[in-house]
C-alpha positions in Angstrom: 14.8 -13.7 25.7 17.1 -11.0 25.5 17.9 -10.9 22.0 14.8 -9.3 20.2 13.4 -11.4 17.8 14.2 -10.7 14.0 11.2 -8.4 13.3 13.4 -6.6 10.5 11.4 -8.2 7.6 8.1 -6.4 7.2 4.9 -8.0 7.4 3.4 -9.3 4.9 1.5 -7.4 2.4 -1.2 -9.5 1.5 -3.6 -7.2 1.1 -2.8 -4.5 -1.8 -3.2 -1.0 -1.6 -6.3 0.5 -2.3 -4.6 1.6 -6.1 -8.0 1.7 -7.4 -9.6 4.3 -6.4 -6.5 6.3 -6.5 -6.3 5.5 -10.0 -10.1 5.7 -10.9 -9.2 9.6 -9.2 -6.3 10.6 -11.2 -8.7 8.7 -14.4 -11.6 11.7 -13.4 -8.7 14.1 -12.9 -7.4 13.8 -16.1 -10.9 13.9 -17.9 -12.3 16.6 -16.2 -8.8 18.7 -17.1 
């Protein structure tokens, strides 16, 4: 194979980011301020 395959496309995101506990942060954050 000497052309690479087309890994161009990422992979796919099937799990989410962990946007909870960034939000439940900013949530204290913003409480606490």
């Amino acid at each position: 194979d000497d052309e690479p395959e087309p890994d161009d496309e990422p992979e796919p995101d099937d799990e989410p980011e962990p946007d909870d506990e960034s939000e439940s942060d900013d949530e204290s954050e913003s409480t606490r301020n």
